[in-house]
C-alpha positions as CSV (number, residue, x, y, z in Angstrom):
1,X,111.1,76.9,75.6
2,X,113.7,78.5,77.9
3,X,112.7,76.7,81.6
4,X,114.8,79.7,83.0
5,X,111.6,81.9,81.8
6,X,108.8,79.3,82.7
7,X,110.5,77.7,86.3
8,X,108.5,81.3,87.6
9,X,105.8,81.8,85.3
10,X,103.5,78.9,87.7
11,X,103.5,81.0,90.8
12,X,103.4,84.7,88.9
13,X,100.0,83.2,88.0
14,X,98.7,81.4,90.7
15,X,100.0,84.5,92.9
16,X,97.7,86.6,90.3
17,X,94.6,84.6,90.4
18,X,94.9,85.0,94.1
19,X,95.2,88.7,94.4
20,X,92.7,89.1,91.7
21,X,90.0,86.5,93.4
22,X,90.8,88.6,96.8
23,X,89.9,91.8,94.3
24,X,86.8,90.7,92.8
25,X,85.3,89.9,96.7
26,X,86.2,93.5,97.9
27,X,84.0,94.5,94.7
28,X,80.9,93.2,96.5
29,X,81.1,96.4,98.5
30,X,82.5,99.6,98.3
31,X,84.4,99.4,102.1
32,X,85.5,96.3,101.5
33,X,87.0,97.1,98.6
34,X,88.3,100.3,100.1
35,X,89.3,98.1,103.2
36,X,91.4,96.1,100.4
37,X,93.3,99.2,99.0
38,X,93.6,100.5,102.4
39,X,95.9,97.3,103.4
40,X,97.6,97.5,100.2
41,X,98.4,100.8,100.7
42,X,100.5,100.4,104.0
43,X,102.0,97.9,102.9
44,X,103.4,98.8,99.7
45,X,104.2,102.0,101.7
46,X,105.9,100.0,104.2
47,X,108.0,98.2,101.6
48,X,108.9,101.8,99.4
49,X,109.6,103.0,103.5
50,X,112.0,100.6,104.1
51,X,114.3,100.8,100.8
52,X,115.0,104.4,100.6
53,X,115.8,103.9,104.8
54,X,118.3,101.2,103.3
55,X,119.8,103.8,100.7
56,X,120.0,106.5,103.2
57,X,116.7,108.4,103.4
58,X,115.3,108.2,106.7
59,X,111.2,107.4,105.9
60,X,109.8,106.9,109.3
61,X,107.4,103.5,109.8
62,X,104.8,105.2,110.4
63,X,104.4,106.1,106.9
64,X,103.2,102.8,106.6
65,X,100.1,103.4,109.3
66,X,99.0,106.6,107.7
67,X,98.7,105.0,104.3
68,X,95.9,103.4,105.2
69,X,94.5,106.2,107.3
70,X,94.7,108.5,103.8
71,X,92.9,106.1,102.5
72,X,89.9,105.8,104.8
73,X,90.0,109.4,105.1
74,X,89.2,109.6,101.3
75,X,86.4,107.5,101.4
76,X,84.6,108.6,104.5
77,X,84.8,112.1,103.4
78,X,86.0,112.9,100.0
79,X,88.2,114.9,98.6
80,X,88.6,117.2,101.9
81,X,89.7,114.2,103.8
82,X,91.4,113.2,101.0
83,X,94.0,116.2,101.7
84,X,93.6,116.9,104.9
85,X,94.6,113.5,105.6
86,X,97.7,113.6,103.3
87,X,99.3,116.8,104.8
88,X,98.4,116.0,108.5
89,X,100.2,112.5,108.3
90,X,103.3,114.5,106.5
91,X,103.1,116.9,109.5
92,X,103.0,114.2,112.1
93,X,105.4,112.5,110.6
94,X,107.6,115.4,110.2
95,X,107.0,116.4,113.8
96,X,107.7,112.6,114.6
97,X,111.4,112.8,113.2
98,X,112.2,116.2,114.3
99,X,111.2,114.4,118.2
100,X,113.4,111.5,117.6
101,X,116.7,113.4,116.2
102,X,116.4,115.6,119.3
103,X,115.9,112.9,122.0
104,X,118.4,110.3,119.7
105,X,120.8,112.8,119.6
106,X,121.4,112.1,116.4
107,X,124.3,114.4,114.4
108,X,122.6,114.9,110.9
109,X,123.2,118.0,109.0
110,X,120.2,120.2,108.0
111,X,120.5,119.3,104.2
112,X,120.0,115.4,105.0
113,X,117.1,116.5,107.0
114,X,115.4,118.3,104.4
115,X,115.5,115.3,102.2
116,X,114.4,112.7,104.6
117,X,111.2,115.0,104.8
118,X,111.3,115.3,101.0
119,X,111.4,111.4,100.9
120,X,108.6,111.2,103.5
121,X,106.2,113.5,101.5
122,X,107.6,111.5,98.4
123,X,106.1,107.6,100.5
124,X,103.2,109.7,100.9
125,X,102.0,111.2,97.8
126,X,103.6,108.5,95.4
127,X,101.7,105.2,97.0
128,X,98.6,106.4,99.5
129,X,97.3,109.7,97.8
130,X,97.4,108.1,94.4
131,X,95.7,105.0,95.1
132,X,93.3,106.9,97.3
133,X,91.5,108.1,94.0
134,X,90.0,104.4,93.9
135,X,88.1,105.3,96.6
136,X,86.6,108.4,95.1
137,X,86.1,106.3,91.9
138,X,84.4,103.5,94.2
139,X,81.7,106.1,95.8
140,X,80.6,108.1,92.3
141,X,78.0,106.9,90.5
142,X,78.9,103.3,88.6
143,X,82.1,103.5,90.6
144,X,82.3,99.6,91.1
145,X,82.0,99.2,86.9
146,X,84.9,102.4,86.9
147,X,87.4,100.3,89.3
148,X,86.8,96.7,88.1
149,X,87.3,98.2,84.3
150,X,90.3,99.9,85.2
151,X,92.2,97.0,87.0
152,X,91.3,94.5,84.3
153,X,92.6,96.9,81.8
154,X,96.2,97.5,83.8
155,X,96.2,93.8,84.5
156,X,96.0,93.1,80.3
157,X,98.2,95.9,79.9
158,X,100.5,94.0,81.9
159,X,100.1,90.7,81.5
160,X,100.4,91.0,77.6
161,X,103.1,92.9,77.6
162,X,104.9,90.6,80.4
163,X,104.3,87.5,78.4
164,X,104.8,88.7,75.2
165,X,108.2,90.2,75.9
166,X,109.8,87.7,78.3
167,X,109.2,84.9,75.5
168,X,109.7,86.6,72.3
169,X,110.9,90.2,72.9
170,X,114.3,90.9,71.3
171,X,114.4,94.9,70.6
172,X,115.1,96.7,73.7
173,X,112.4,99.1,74.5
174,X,114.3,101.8,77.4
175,X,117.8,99.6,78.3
176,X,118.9,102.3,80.5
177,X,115.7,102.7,82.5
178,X,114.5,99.1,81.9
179,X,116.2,96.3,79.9
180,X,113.8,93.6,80.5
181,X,111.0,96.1,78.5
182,X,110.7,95.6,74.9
183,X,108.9,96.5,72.0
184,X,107.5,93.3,71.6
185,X,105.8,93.7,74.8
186,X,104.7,97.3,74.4
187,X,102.9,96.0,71.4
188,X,101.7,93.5,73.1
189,X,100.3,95.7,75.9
190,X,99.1,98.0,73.7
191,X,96.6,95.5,72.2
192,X,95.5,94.6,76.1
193,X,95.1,98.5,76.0
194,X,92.5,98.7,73.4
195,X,90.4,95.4,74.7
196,X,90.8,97.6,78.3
197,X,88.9,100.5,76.7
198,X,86.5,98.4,74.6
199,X,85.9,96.6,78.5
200,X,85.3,99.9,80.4
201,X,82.8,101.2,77.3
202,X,80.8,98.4,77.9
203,X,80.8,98.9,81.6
204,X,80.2,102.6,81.6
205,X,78.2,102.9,78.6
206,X,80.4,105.0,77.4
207,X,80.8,105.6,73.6
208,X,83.6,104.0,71.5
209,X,85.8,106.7,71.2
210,X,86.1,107.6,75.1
211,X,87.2,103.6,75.0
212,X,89.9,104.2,73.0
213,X,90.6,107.2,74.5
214,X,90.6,105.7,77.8
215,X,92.5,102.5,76.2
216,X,95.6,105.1,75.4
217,X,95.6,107.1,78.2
218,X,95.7,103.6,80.5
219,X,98.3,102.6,78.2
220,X,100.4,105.6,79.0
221,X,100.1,105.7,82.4
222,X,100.9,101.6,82.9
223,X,103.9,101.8,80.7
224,X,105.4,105.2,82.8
225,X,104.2,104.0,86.0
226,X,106.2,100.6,85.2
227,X,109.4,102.5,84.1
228,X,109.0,104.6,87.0
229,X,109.3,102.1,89.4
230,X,112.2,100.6,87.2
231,X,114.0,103.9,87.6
232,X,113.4,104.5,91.4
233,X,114.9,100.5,91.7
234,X,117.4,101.4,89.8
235,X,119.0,104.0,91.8
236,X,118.2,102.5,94.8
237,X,120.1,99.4,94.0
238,X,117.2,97.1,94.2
239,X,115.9,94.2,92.1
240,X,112.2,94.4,93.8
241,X,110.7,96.8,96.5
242,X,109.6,93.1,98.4
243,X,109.1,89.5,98.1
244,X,106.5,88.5,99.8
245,X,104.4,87.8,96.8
246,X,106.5,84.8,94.7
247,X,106.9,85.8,91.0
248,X,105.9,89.7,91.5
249,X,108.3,90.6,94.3
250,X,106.8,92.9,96.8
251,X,103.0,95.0,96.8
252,X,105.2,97.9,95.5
253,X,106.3,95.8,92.3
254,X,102.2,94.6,92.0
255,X,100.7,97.9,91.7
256,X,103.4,100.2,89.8
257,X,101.1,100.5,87.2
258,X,97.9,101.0,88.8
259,X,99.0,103.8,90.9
260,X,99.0,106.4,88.1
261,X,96.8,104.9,86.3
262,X,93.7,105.4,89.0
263,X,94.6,109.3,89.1
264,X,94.3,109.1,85.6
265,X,91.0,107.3,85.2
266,X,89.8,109.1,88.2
267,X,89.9,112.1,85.8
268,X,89.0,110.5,82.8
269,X,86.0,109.7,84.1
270,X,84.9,113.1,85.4
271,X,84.6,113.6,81.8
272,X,83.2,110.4,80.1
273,X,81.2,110.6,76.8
């Protein structure tokens, strides 16, 4: 076996086992696990912040402290707080930036303004609001069973995909977008899809075909919240949002696939059979 694949493959998992023991604690109550995705929120937030500041879009920091604040806002009082939250911190923020330029003195052209708010509301709604929808999953009725079945079912969607691919993937899935992705490894994920939805019917006492469906739709949403990130990278010039976290890179590059993923089985199960 290649040692260039495996020299990394020790800490990817002992850096998983960790965030996912860390996980299954916050599950022993609903604030603590919102406490949980309220860290991860800023900080991933932080990390997006501070790369598209790098490539020229001014994102201030304090995007990073109203990540959180969305997400304690969603918990506390649903969806109202939910969006209230979200468009006062873009305001704020907004407000914030318009402050500095004028007491800076900083020459920037309207345009370039314009898209460093565009980039702000982009922080905002792509990290905080999206993963906020695990705290309206966390407070319905069976919510803990609803968030533990969703991560184990983006982490196998992952994970099998990851392994399979980086060991015996050969046919290129998206090379433009991606090239590490492969087919292998969408096959591969695919199966950790389906034992996902068989996982979440069991939890929710849902019937066997809203597993699959929800197997599919999880499936879906991983794969394009992977090649999502890949793209955003990709323009940005960047190998990984952070490294802080050996083998995954940064928060950002942990929870791609979960972000759209949550929406999604946030509506999903608004409408489980």
């Amino acid at each position: 076996m290649d040692s260039s694949k495996t020299k990394t493959l020790g800490p990817r998992i002992a850096v998983g086992l960790s965030l996912g023991g860390v996980f299954l604690l916050s599950l022993l109550h609903p604030l603590a696990f919102t406490s949980l995705a309220a860290a991860v929120a800023g900080l991933a937030t932080f990390e997006l912040a501070k790369v598209l500041r790098f490539a020229g879009w001014h994102v201030p920091s304090g995007a990073a402290v109203a990540a959180p604040a969305i997400i304690y806002a969603t918990y506390v009082f649903g969806t109202l707080g939910q969006w209230f939250s979200l468009l006062g911190s873009l305001g704020l923020l907004v407000v914030w930036r318009v402050v500095s330029l004028l007491i800076v003195g900083t020459q920037q052209t309207p345009k370039q303004t314009l898209r460093d708010f565009g980039a702000t509301a982009f922080s905002l709604v792509y990290v905080p609001l999206l993963l906020s929808y695990a705290s309206l999953l966390i407070n319905q009725e069976n919510g803990t069973a609803w968030v533990l079945g969703i991560v184990l079912a983006v982490v196998m969607i992952d994970s099998f995909g990851y392994l399979v691919g980086r060991f015996f993937g050969k046919t290129k899935l998206i090379p433009s977008i991606s090239p590490k992705k492969t087919w292998e490894g969408f096959l591969a994920s695919a199966v950790g899809a389906v034992m996902g939805g068989v996982i979440i019917g069991q939890l929710t006492s849902s019937s066997f075909g809203f597993a699959l469906l929800f197997g599919a739709s999880m499936l879906v949403s991983s794969v394009l919240g992977d090649l999502s990130e890949s793209l955003i990278k990709r323009d940005l010039n960047v190998k990984d949002m952070g490294d802080v976290l050996p083998g995954h890179g940064g928060f950002m590059d942990r929870i791609d696939s979960l972000l759209p993923s949550v929406f999604v089985a946030f509506l999903l199960s608004q409408v489980a059979f």
